[in-house]
DOZATI-969301 format. One record per residue: residue in three letters; x, y, z of N, C-alpha, C, O, CB in turn. Coordinates in pm, whole numbers, plus 50000, padded with zeros to 5 digits. Glycine has a CB too. Layout:
// DOZATI-969301
ALAXYZXYZXYZXYZXYZ
...
END
This chain:
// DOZATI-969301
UNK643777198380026643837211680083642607214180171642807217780287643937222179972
UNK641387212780128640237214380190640597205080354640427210180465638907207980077
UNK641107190980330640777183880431641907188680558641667185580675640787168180382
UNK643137196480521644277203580593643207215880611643017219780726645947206680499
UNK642667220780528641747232780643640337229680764640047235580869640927244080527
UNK639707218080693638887214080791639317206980940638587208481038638137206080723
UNK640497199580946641057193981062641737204581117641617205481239641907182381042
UNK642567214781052643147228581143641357235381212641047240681318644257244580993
UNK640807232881129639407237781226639057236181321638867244281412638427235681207
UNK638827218381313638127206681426639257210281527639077214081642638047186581372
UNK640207208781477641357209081612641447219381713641737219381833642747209681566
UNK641067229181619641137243581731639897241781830640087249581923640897261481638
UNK638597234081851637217232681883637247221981963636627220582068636277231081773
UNK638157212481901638097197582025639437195082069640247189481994637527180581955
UNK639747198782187640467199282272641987187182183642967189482112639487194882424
UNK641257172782251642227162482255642987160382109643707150482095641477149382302
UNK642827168682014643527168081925644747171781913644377183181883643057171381861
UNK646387172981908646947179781906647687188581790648287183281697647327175181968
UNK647527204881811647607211081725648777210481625648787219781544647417220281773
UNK649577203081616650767198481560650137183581469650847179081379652037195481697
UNK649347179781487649437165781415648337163281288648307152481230649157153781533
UNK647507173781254646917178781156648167182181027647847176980920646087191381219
UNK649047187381025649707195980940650757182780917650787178580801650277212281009
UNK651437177380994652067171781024651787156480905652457152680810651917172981170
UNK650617151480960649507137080921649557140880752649947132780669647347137981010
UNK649107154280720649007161380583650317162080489650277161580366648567175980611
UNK651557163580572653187162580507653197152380475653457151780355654487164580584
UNK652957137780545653407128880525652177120980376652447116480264653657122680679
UNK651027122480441649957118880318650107126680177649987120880068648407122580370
UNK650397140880192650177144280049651527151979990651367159379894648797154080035
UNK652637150480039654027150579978654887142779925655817138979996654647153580035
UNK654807139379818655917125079751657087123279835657387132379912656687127879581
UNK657877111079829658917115879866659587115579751660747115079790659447110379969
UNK659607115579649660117116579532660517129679493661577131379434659327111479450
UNK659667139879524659897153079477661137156579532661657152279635658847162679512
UNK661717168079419663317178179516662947182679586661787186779574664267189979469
UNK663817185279726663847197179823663307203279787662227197579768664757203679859
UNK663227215579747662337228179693661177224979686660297228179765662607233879563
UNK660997214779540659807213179533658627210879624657487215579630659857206779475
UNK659467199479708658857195379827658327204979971657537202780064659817186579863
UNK659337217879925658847222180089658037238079996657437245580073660747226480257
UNK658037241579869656797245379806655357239579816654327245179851657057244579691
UNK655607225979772653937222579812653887219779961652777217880012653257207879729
UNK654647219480013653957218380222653747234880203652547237480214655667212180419
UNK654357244180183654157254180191652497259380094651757266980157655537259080156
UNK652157256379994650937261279900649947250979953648757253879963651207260479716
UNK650537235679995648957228180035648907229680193647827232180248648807208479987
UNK649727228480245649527225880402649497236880470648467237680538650557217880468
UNK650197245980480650667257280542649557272080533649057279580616652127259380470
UNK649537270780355648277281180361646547280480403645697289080424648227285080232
UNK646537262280402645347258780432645187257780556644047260480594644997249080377
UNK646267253380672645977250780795646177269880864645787273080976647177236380856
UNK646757278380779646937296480842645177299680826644317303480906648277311380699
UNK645147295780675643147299380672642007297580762641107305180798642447291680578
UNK642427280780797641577271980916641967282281031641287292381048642167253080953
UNK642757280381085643147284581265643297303381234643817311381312645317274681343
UNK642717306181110642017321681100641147322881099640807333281156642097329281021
UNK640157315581047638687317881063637777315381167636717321181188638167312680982
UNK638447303481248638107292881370637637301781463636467299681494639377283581435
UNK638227312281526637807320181611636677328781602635987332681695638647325881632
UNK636557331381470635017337381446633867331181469632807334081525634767340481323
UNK634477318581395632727307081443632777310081635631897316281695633067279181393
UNK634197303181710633917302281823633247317581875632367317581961635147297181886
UNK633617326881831633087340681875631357341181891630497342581978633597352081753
UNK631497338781719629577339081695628997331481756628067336481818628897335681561
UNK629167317281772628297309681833628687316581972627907308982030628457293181812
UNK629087322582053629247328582178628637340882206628257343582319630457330082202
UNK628517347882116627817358082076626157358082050625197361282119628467360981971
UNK626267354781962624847349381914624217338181986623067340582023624927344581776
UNK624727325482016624207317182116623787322782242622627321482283625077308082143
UNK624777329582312625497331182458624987317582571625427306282596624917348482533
UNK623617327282629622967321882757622257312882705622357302782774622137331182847
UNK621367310682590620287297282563621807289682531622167286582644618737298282399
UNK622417286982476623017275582439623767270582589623797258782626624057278682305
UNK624467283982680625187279282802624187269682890624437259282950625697292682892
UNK623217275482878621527271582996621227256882868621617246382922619427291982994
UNK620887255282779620817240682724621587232482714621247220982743620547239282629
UNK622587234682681624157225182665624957226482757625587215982773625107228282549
UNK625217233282818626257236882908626327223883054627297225383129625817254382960
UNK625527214283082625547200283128626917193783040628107191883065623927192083091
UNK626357192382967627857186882917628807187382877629387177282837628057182882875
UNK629437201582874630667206182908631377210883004632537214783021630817211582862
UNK629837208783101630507213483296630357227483290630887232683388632577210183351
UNK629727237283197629677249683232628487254483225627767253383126630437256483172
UNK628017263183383626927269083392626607283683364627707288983352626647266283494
UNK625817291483350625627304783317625957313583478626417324983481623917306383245
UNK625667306283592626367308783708628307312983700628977322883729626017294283789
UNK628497303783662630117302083646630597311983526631717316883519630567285083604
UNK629507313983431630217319983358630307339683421631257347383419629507315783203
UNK629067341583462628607353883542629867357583627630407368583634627227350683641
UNK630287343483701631497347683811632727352783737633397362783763632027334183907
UNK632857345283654633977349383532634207361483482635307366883484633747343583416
UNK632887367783422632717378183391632897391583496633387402483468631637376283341
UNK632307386683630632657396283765634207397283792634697408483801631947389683910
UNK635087384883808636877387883790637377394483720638207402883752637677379283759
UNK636857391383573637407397583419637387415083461638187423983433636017392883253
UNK636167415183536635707431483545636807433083653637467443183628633827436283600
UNK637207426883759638037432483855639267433183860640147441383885637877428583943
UNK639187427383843641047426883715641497432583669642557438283697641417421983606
UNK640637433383550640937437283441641977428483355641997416283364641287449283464
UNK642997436783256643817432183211644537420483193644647413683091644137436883232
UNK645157418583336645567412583406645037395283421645657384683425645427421083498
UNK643837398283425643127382183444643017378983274643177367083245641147381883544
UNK642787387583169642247388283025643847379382994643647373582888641837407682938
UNK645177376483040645447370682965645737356383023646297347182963646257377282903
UNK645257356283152645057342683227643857332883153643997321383113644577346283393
UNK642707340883149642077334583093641497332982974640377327882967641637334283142
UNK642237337482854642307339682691643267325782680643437320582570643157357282622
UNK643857320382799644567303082761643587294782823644117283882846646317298082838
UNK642187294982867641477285982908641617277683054641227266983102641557278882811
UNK642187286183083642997283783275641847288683357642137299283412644737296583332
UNK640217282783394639457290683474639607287983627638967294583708638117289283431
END
């Protein structure tokens, strides 16, 4: 259970993972196939399902805080190697403002 909440984590944070193959990897590793129907889609439901809803619920808070609390020292130190500058992010922030709405759900999918 722990390890179905820590990979619904990682996954939401590193891109090339795909969000389907965490939960998925977890059905096949920790479901008998021995068990009945029922039984079987009870525990995907109590091990997999509630652990990977917990993960990809909490995930956004870390990404928040460290965005929050980091912001500009972490964009201005790290931001080389993810290609993003505190320039770029400023411009971002100037659209978001002109927009409004409108751009908030263009770029809430990571489309900059």
């Amino acid at each position: 259970m722990l390890g179905v909440f820590l990979g619904v984590l990682l996954e939401m944070f590193i891109a090339p993972i795909p969000s389907a193959l965490v939960p998925i990897g977890a059905g096949i590793l920790l479901i008998s196939s021995e068990l009945p129907f029922l039984e079987a889609v009870a525990s995907c439901f109590s091990i997999i399902a509630l652990a990977g809803a917990l993960g990809a619920t909490i995930e956004p808070f870390f990404g928040y805080s460290l965005g929050y609390l980091g912001g500009r020292f972490l964009i201005e130190k790290y931001g080389r190697f993810i290609g993003v500058t505190w320039r770029e992010i400023e411009k971002a922030e100037r659209k978001l403002r002109e927009s409004g709405m409108r751009s908030l759900s263009y770029f809430s999918h990571g489309q900059f």
